[in-house]
N, C-alpha and C positions, 0 to 999 in steps of 0.2 A: 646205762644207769637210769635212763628213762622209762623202762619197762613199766615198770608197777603203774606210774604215771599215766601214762597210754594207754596200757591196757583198762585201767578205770574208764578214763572215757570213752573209748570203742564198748565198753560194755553199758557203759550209761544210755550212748546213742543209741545201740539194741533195743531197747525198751524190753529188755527178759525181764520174766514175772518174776519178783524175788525169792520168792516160793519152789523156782524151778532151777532158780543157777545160783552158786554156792561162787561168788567173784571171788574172792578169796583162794579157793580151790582152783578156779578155774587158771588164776592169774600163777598159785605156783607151778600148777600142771605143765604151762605154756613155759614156763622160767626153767623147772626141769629141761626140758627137753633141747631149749637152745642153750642153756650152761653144760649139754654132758658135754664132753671132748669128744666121747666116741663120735658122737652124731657131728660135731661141727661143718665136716664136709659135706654134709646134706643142705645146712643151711649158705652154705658160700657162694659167693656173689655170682661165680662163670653158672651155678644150678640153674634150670627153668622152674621156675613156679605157676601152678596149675595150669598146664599146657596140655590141649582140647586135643582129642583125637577121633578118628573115624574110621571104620574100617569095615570090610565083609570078611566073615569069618564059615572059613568052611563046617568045622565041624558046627556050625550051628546052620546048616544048612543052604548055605550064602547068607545066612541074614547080617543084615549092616547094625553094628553097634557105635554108640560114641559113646564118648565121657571124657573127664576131665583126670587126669594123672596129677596129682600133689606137687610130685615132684619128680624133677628129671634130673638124668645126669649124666651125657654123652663125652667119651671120652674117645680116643683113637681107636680101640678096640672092643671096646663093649657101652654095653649102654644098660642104666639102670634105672626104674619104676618105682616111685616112692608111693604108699598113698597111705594118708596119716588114718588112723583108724582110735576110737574115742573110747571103745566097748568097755561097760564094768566090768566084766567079765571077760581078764587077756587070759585063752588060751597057752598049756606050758608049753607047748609043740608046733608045729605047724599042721599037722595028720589032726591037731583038733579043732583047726581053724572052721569059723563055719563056713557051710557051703555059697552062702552068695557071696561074700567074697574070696574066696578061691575062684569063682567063674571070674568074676568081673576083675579080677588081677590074670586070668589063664585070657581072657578077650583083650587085654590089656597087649600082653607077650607077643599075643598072632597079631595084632596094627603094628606092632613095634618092629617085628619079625619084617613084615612086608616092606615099612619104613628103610627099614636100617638091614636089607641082607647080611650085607658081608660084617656084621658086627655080633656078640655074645647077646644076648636080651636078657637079663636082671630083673626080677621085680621081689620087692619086699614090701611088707606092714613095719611102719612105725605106730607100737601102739602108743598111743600117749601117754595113759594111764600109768606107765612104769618105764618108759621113755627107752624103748627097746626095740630093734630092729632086726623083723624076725623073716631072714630071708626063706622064698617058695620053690620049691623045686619042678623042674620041667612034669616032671611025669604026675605028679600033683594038681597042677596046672591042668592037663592033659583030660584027666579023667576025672575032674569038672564038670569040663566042656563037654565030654561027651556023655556025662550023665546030664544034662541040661536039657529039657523040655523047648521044641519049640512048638509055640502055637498055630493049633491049624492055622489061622489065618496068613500068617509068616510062611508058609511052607509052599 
């Protein structure tokens, strides 16, 4: 019930240009998304929230990546990758998602992969923009990675 409340202040303390964030918008966007039902289970208490990860990844030629996952959500037999994504522009599909994040979700899978063997590895976009949650498919994933440049210097 406090939401609107909160989220005022957290955007106060920001200091955004007013010219650049629309609080108003911002504050329903955020309300959408923890009012849908579908999504609830994303936000429930046993979830990790932004929980850091590290990993070497073959297909990028051992190079080591980190980043921070949105959201987690490890269960006895699979495990799922949240990461909130803001775009004006939500793709209808996943085959039209852009390319950096398809990598940075396919590097996501291979840490998680390493982490968690013997479990299923899950990653989705929640876009915010329409509070949708648009699961990625392995071989998706896949051919990312291996379209991904890495820099001489990396190699």
């Amino acid at each position: 019930s406090d939401w609107r409340e909160l989220a005022n202040q957290l955007l106060a303390r920001a200091n955004c240009e007013p010219k650049k964030l629309d609080a108003s918008a911002v504050i329903a966007e955020v309300t959408a998304l923890l009012t849908t039902p579908e999504l609830s289970y994303i936000f429930a208490s046993q979830t990790l929230a932004e929980v850091d990860i590290s990993a070497t990844v073959p297909d990028l030629k051992g190079r080591r990546i980190k980043g921070t996952i949105d959201r987690l959500l490890v269960n006895r037999d699979e495990v799922l990758a949240i990461d909130f994504k803001s775009n004006a522009a939500v793709p209808s599909d996943a085959a039209l998602c852009p390319e950096g994040i398809l990598r940075q979700m396919a590097a996501y899978s291979v840490a998680l992969k390493q982490i968690y063997p013997d479990k299923i590895i899950k990653v989705s976009i929640l876009w915010t923009k329409t509070a949708t949650l648009m699961p990625l498919c392995d071989s998706a994933l896949h051919a990312a990675l291996t379209r991904a440049e890495v820099p001489q210097s990396d190699r």
